[in-house]
LUMNU-546590 format. One record per residue (C-alpha): x negated, y negated, z; residue in three letters. Coordinates in steps of 0.02 Angstrom, whole numbers, plus 50000, padded with zeros to 5 digits. Each point is the difference from the previous one (the first is absolute). Layout:
N
X:Y:Z:ALA
...
***
This chain:
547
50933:50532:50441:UNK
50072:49802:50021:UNK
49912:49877:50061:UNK
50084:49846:50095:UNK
49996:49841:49895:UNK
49957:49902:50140:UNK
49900:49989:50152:UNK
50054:49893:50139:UNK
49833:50012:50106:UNK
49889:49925:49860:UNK
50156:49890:49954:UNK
49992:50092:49820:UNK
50141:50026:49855:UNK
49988:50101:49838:UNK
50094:49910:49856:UNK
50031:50172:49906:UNK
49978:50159:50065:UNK
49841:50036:50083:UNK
49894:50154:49949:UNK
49863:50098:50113:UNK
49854:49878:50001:UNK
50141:49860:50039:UNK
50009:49895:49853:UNK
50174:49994:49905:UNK
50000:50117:49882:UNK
50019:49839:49853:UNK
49880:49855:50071:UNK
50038:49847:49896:UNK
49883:49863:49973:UNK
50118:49864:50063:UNK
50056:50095:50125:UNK
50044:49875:50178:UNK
50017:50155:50102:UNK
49903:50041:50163:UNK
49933:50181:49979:UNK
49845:50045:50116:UNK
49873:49978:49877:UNK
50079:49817:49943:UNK
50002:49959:50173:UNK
49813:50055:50012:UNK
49935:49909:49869:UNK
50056:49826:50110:UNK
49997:50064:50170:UNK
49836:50118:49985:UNK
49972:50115:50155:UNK
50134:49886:50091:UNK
50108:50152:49915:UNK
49940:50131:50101:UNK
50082:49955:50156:UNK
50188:49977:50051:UNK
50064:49821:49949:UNK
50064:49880:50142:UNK
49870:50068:50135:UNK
50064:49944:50173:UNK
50169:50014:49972:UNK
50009:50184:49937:UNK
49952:50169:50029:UNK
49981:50116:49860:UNK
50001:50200:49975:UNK
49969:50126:49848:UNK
50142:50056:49914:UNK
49886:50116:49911:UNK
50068:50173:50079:UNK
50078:50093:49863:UNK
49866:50088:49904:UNK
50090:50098:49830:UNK
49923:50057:49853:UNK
49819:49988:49946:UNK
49923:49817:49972:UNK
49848:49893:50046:UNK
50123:49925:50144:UNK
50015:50184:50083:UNK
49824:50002:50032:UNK
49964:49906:50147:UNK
49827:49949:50080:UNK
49902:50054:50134:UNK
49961:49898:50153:UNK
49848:50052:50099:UNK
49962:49962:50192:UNK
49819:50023:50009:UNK
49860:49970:49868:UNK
49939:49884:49861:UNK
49907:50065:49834:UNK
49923:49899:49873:UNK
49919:49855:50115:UNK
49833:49950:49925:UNK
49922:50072:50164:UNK
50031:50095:50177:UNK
49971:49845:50077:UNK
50126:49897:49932:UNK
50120:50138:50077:UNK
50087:49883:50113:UNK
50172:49938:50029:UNK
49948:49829:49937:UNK
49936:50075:49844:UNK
50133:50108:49968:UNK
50121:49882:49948:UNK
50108:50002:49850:UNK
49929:49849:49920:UNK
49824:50082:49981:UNK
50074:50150:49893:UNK
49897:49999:49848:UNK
50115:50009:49867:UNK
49841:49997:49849:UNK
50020:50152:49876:UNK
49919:50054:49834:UNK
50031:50092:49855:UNK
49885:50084:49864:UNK
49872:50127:49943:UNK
49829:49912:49979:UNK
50064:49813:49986:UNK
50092:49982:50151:UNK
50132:49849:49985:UNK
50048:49922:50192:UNK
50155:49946:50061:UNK
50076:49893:50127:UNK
50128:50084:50050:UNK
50062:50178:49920:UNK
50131:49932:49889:UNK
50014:49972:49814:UNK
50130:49961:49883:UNK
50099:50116:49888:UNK
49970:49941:49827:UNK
50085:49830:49932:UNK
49996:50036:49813:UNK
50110:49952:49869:UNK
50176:49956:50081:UNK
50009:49805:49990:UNK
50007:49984:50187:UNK
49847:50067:50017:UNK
49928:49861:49868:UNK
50104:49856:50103:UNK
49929:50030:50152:UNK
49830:50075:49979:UNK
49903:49832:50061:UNK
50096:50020:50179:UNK
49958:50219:49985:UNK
49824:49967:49936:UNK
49932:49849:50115:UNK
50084:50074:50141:UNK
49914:50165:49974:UNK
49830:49937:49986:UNK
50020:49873:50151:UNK
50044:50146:50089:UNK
49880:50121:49934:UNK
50083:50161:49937:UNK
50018:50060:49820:UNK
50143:49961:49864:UNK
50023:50077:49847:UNK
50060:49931:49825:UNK
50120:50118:49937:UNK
50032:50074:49838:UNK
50045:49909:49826:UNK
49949:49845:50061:UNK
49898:49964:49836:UNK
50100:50112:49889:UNK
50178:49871:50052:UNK
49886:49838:49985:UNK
50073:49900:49840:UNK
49820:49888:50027:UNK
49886:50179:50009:UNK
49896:50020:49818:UNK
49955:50189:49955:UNK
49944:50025:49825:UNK
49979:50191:49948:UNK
50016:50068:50174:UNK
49883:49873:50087:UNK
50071:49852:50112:UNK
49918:49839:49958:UNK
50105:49894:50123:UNK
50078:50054:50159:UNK
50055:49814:50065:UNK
50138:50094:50129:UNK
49867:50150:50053:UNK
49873:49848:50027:UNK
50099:49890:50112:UNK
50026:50140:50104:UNK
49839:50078:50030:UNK
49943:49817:49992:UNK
50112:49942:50148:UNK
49950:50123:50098:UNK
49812:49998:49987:UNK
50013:49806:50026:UNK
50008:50053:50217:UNK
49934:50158:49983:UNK
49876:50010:50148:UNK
49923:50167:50000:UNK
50156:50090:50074:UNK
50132:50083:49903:UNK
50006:50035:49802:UNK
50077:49943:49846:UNK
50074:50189:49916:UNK
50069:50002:49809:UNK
50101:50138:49960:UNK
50024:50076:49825:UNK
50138:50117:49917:UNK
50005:50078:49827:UNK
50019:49845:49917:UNK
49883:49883:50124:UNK
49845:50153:49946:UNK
50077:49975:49802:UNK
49995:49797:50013:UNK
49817:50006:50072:UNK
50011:49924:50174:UNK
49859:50115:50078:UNK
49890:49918:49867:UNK
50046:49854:50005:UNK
49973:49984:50210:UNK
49836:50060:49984:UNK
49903:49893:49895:UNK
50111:49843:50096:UNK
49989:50036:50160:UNK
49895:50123:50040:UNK
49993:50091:50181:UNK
50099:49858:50055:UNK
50146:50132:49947:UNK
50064:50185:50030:UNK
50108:50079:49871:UNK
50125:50134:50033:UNK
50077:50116:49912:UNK
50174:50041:50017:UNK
50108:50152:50015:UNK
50151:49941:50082:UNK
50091:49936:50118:UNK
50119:50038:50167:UNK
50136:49887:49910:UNK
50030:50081:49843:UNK
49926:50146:49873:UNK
50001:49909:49850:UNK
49879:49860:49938:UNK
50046:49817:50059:UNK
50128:49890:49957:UNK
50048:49827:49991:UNK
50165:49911:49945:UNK
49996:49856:49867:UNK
50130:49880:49956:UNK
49935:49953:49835:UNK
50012:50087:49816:UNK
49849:49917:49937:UNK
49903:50054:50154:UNK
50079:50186:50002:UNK
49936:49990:49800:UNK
49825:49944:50053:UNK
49997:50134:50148:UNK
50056:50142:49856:UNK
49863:49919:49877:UNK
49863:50032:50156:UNK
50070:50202:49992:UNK
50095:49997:50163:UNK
50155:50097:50000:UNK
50151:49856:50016:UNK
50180:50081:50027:UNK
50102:49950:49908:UNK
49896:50005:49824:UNK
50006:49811:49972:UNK
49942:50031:49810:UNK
50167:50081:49987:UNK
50125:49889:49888:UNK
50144:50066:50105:UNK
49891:49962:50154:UNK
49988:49810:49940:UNK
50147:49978:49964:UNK
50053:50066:50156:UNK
49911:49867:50086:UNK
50021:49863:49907:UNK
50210:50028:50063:UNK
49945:50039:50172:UNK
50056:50177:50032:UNK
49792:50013:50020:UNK
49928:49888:50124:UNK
49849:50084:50019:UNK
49850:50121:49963:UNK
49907:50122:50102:UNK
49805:50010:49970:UNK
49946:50182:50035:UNK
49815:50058:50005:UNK
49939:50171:49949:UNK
49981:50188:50076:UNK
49824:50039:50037:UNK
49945:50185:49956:UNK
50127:50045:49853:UNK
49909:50106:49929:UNK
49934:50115:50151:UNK
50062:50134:50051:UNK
49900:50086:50142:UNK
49905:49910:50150:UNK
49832:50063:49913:UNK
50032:49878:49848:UNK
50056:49873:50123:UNK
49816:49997:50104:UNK
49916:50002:49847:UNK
50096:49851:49906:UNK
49972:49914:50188:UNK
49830:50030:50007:UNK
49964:49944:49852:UNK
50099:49837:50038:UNK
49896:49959:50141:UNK
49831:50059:49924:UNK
50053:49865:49860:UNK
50010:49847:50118:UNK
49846:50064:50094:UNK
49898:49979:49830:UNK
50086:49838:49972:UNK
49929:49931:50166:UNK
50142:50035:50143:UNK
49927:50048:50168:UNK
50163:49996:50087:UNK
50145:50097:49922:UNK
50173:50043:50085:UNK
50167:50103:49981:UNK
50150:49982:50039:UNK
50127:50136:50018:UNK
50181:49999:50024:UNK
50124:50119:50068:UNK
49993:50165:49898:UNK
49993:50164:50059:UNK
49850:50101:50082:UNK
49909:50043:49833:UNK
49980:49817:49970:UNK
49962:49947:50172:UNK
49859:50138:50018:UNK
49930:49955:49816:UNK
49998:49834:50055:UNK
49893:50026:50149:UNK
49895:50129:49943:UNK
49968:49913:49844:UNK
49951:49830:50075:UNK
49898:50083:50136:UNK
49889:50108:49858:UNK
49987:49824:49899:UNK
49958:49905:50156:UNK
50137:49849:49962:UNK
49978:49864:50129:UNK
50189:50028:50051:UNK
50159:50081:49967:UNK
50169:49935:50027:UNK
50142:50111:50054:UNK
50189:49925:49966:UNK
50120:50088:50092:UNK
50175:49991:49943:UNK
50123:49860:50126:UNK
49889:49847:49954:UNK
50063:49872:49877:UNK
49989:49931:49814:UNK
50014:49856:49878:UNK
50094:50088:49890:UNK
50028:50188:50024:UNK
50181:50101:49954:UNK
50081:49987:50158:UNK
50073:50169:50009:UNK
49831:50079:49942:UNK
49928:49881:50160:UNK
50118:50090:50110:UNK
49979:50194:49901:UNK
49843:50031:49955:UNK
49831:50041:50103:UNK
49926:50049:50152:UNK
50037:49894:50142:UNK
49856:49922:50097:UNK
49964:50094:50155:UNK
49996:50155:49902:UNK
49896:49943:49863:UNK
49887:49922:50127:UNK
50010:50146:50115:UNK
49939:50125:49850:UNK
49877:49873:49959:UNK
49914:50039:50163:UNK
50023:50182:49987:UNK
49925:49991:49805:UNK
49853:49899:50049:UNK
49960:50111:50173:UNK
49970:50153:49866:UNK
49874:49907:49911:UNK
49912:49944:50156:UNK
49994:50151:50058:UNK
49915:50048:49841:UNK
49852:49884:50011:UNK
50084:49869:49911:UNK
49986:49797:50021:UNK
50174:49984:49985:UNK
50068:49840:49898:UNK
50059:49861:50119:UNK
50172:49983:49982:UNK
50154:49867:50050:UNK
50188:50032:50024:UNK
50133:49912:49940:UNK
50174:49989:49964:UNK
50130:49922:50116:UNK
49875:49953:50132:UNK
50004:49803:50061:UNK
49962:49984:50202:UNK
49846:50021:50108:UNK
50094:50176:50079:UNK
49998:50061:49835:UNK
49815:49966:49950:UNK
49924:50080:50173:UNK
50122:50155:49949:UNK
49941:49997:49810:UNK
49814:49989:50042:UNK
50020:50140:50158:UNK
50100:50109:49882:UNK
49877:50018:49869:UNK
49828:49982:50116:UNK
49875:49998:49952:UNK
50017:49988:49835:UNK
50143:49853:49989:UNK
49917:49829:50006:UNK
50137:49851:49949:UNK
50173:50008:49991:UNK
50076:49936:49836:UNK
50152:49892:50009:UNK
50101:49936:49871:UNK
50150:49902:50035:UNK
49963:49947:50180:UNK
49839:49891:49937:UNK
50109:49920:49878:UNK
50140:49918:50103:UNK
49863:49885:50092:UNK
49966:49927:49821:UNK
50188:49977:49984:UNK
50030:49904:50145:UNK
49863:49907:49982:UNK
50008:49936:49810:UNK
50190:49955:50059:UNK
49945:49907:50152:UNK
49880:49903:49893:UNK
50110:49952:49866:UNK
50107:49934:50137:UNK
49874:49883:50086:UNK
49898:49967:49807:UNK
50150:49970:49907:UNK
49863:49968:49845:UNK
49921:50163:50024:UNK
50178:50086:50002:UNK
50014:50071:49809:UNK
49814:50036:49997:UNK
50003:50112:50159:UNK
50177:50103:49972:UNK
50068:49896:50133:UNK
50196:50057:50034:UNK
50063:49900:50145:UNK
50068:49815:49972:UNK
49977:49981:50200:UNK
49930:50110:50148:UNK
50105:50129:50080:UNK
50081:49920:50134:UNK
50049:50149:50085:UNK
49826:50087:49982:UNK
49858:49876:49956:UNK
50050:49839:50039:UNK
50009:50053:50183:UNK
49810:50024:50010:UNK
49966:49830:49919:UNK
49975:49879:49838:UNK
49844:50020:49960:UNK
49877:50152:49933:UNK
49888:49964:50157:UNK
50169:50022:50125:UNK
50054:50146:49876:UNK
49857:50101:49981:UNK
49915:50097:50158:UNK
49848:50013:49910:UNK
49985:49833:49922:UNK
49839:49924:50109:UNK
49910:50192:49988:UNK
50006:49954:49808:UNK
49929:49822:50016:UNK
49867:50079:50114:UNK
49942:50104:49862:UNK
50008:49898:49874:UNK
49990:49840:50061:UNK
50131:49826:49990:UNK
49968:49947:49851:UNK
50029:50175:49884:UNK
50160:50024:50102:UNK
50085:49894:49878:UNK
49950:50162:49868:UNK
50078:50126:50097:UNK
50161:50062:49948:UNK
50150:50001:50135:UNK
50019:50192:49969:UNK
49831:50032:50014:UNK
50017:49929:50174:UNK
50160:50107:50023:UNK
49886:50155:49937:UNK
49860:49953:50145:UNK
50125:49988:50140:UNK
50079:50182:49963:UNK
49837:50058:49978:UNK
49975:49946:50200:UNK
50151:50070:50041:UNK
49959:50157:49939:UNK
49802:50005:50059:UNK
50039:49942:50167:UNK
50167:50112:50013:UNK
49873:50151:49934:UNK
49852:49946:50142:UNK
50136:50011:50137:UNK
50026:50177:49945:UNK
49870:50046:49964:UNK
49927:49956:50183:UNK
50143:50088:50080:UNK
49938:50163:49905:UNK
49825:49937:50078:UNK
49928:50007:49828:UNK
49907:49838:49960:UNK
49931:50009:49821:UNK
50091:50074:49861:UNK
49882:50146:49958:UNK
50054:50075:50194:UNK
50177:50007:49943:UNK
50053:50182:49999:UNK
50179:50138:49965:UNK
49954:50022:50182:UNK
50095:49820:50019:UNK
50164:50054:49931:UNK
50142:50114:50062:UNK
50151:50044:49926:UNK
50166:49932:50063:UNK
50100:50170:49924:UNK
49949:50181:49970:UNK
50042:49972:49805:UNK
49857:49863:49987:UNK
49896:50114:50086:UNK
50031:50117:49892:UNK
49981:49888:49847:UNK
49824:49894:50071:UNK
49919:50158:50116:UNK
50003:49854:50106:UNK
50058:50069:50190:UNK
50179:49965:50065:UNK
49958:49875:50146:UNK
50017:50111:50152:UNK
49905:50144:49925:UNK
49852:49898:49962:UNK
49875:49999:50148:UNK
50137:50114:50080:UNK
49841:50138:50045:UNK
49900:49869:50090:UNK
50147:49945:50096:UNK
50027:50163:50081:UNK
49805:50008:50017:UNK
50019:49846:50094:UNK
50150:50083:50114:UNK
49905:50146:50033:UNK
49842:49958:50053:UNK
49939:49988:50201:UNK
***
C-alpha cells in the first residue's frame, strides 16, 4: 500500500517517501521539510484542522481501504453515552466535552509509575543522534511527563566511561542522561535504561543501582521491530573503531586487520560498523530460555530493582507468547512490544523492510496471548505497542486494540523530529549556542518557519504553557526542541481527547476493541475486530423491528 507524500488539507509534504505512521521513511536531522509531525511540533493542535479556514472546504480522501494496517482500522463514533466521568452527575453536555478527557495512565505491578499522557519514547541508545539531541528528548519528556528510555551501549561506546574488571567506575555519558532528565522530573513519567549482552557484561544494572536508586527502571532487551540482530552504529574513525573492538563489540570490518588499515588509511574504507551481541546463544528450547530469564530478573530484584521491564521486538509467536507469559509470571512493571514498520538509527535496510511481524498483527496476537492468561486467573503484564505509530488516531487504536492490557504507546521516530526542528531553530536565532545544540540551519525556513515568525515565542505553540510551568526566568534553560517535543505532545493529547470523546469514552481505562471496526474483511480477519457494518449490525435490526 502507497501513501501520498503530501496532504493538501493540513498543507503537508513528505521530503522522501512516506511510510504508514506518515513520517518519510529516512527523517534527517536537518531536514527543512513540512511533514505532519514537523508541522506539529510549531503549530501544535492548530494541525488538526484544515489550513486557510474561511476560504476552504475540506473532505477525506481516506476511502480506499487495502491490505491490513493500523490505518484500516477506523474508530467508532457513538451518539449517546459518556463512560469514565468521575460521577453520574457530571453526565451533562457541559461536562462532556473533549477537553475534560482524562488522558492520566499507569503502568506497573506493585510500584505503579504515572504518566501524563500514554506515550513514551522508543529507546535513544547508542547512535550519535541520539547523544546530540538527548537534552531536547530528555527535558521535553519530563516537562511533559511520560517516560524515555536510554538505549543500549550507551556506556559500553563512551571513550570517557571507566570499567575495571567488569565494573564501570565512570559513566560521564549514562550520567548526563539520566541526570538531564531527573533535573524536571516532577512525579510523572520515568527515566528507563536498557541493557544488551554487553550492557549486563559491562555492569550497568550495578552500577544504576547504587547511583541512582528507584529514581531508575532497567530493562532488559530482546529485540527490536527494526532489526534481529544486536545494535549498530557507524564510526568514521580507526582509532575509535579500535577502541570500540578493545570494549568487545563486534566492528565490521576487523579494524585490527593490517589489510583493513591499510585499506583505510587509502580510502577504499571510510567507515566501521559497531555491532552488539545475540542474546540466548547457547539455548535451545523456550524452557532454558524462562529459566536463564528468570534468573535475570531474580538477579536485579536482589540487587535492589523494584521496577523491571522488557522489551520485545518482532519475532514470531513462540517469542511473543514467552514474552508475555514470562513477564506476567515475573510480575515486570511493563513489557514493550515492537512491531515490525517503525524505524531505526542504524538497522540493514533490506532486513528493515524483510524481516518480522508487522504491527497490527503482532499487536493483534498480543491481545489474543494476554486474553488466555486472563482468562486463567492471571494479572497480566501491562504492555505498550510500538513500531511505526506517530499520531493521536494511532494511539486511541493502539491502546483500544490491546485493552485492557495496553497502557502507552511507544514511539520512536515521531518524538524525535520535534528535537530536530527545534535544536535547528535555536541555532538559528542563538547563533552561539549553534555547535553546542546540533544546530543545521544557517537561517529559518522561509518557506515553512519563517512564515509563523522570528522568534521561539512566535514559533512555538506551546512556548507560554512552558513558562507557566516553569516560570520566566528558567525559560532561558529550556532547550528549543524540548519546546518542539511539548507542542507535539499537545497535538497529539488534544487530537487523542477529541477522539476519544467522540467514542464517548472519557478516561483512558474506558477505552475498549468495542471502539474499533475494521475498514476490510482481511483486517477483520487479521484483528477479530468486526468489519464496520457487521458490528452492532444485530441491534440495528432490533431497533427496526421493534413496536
Amino acid at each position: 500500500m502507497e501513501y501520498a507524500k503530501q496532504n493538501d488539507v493540513l498543507g503537508t509534504v513528505n521530503r522522501g517517501n512516506p511510510a504508514e505512521s506518515g513520517l518519510c521513511t529516512l527523517c534527517r536531522a536537518d531536514c527543512t521539510g513540512r511533514c505532519e509531525t514537523f508541522l506539529s511540533s510549531l503549530k501544535g493542535r492548530k494541525m488538526l484542522y484544515p489550513r486557510d479556514f474561511g476560504t476552504v472546504t475540506a473532505g477525506s480522501s481516506n476511502v480506499n481501504h487495502v491490505g491490513v494496517c493500523y490505518n484500516n482500522l477506523r474508530i467508532q463514533g457513538f451518539n449517546y453515552g459518556a463512560q469514565g466521568m468521575p460521577d453520574e452527575s457530571s453526565k451533562d453536555a457541559d461536562n462532556c466535552i473533549f477537553p475534560n478527557v482524562n488522558l492520566e495512565t499507569e503502568f506497573g505491578n506493585e510500584v505503579k509509575t504515572k504518566v501524563k499522557v500514554p506515550i513514551m519514547t522508543g529507546a535513544l541508545g547508542s547512535t550519535f543522534i541520539a547523544a546530540k539531541y538527548w537534552e531536547s528528548f530528555a527535558v521535553g519528556a519530563a516537562l511533559v511527563g511520560f517516560p524515555i528510555v536510554v538505549g543500549e551501549n550507551v556506556v559500553g561506546i563512551d571513550k570517557q566511561a571507566v570499567i575495571e574488571n567488569g565494573k564501570i567506575k565512570q559513566a560521564p555519558e549514562l550520567d548526563r542522561r539520566i541526570d538531564t532528565y531527573l533535573k524536571y522530573y516532577d512525579g510523572y513519567g520515568a527515566i528507563i535504561i536498557q541493557m544488551n549482552v554487553e550492557d549486563t557484561r559491562n555492569g550497568v544494572a550495578e552500577y544504576v543501582i547504587e547511583k541512582y536508586g528507584d529514581k531508575a527502571i532497567i530493562e532488559l532487551k530482546w529485540g527490536q521491530g527494526a532489526k534481529d540482530i544486536g545494535g549498530e552504529i557507524q564510526v568514521t574513525s580507526l582509532e575509535y573503531a579500535t577502541f570500540l573492538h578493545g570494549r568487545g563489540y563486534i566492528v565490521d570490518p576487523n579494524p585490527t586487520k593490517p589489510e583493513v588499515i591499510e585499506a583505510f588509511n587509502h580510502g577504499s574504507i571510510k567507515a566501521f560498523a559497531r555491532h552488539s551481541r545475540l542474546g540466548y546463544t547457547n539455548l535451545s528450547n523456550y524452557e532454558q530460555v524462562k529459566e536463564d530469564f528468570y534468573s535475570a530478573v531474580a538477579y536485579l530484584r536482589n540487587l535492589g530493582y523494584k521496577r523491571i521491564t522488557l522489551k520485545t521486538g518482532s519475532y514470531g509467536m513462540e517469542a511473543l507468547a514467552m514474552a508475555i507469559k514470562f513477564a506476567t509470571e515475573m510480575k515486570l512493571d511493563l513489557l514493550t512490544i515492537d512491531g515490525s514498520g517503525g524505524g531505526t538509527g542504524m538497522s540493514p535496510w533490506n532486513m528493515m523492510e524483510t524481516w518480522g511481524v508487522p504491527s497490527i498483527h503482532l499487536h493483534s496476537k498480543a491481545y489474543e496471548y494476554a486474553s488466555v492468561l486472563a482468562a486463567q486467573g492471571h494479572k497480566v503484564v501491562d504492555m505498550a505497542f510500538a513500531g511505526g505509530l506517530a499520531r493521536e488516531d494511532h494511539i486511541f487504536k493502539a491502546l483500544s486494540l490491546g485493552a485492557p492490557f495496553t497502557k502507552l504507546v511507544c514511539m520512536g521516530r515521531a518524538l524525535m523530529i520535534p528535537a530536530f526542528v527545534g535544536a535547528n531553530i535555536e541555532g538559528v536565532l542563538y547563533p552561539d549556542r549553534r555547535e553546542r545544540i546540533n544546530g543545521n540551519w544557517d537561517a529559518l525556513p522561509a518557506h515553512i518557519v519563517k512564515e509563523f515568525g522570528s522568534s521561539a515565542e512566535e514559533l512555538f505553540a506551546g512556548y507560554y504553557d512552558v513558562q507557566k510551568k516553569v516560570g520566566a526566568d528558567e525559560m532561558k534553560n529550556i532547550p528549543l526542541g524540548a519546546l518542539g517535543v511539548w507542542t507535539l505532545s499537545d497535538k497529539l493529547a488534544a487530537g487523542l481527547q477529541q477522539l476519544m470523546a467522540g467514542a464517548r469514552k472519557f478516561s483512558l481505562n474506558e477505552l475498549s476493541r468495542t471502539d474499533l471496526f475494521s475498514a476490510n474483511r482481511e483486517t477483520e480477519l487479521e484483528t477479530k475486530i468486526p468489519f464496520m457494518t457487521d458490528y452492532n449490525n444485530e441491534m440495528a435490526y432490533k431497533i427496526l423491528n421493534s413496536k
